[in-house]
C-alpha angles and dihedrals in degrees: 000000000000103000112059120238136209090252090043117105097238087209091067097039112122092227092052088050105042081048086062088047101055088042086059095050095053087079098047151341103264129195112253084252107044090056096056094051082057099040093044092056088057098036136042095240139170125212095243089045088051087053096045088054091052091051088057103042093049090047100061088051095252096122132013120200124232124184101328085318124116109220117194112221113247090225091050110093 
């Protein structure tokens, strides 16, 4: 679910996640793989929940992916 609840874990919702992503990313592009291996060490996550983030993400135009490498878009904050 997209939209937290009061009974959600807010470490495991998809928006505060792809939040950290996206925090990690204003440094630098980083590879798919590269920026699990981050994310995983901060949250407990699991490989098909990464994916599903980064669908998301990408489908609301905040990142674009471009050989194995996660780009942050520059009008995104």
């Amino acid at each position: 679910m997209i939209l937290p609840t009061k009974h959600e874990n807010l470490e495991s919702n998809v928006l505060v996640i792809g939040a950290d992503i996206l925090f990690h990313l204003r440094k630098d592009n980083l590879a798919i793989e590269e920026l699990y291996q981050k994310i995983r060490l901060e949250k407990s996550l699991n490989l098909d929940a990464y994916y599903d983030i980064l669908t998301f993400l990408w489908m609301i135009r905040a990142i674009k992916i471009h050989k194995g490498i996660i780009i942050k878009q520059n009008d995104v904050s």
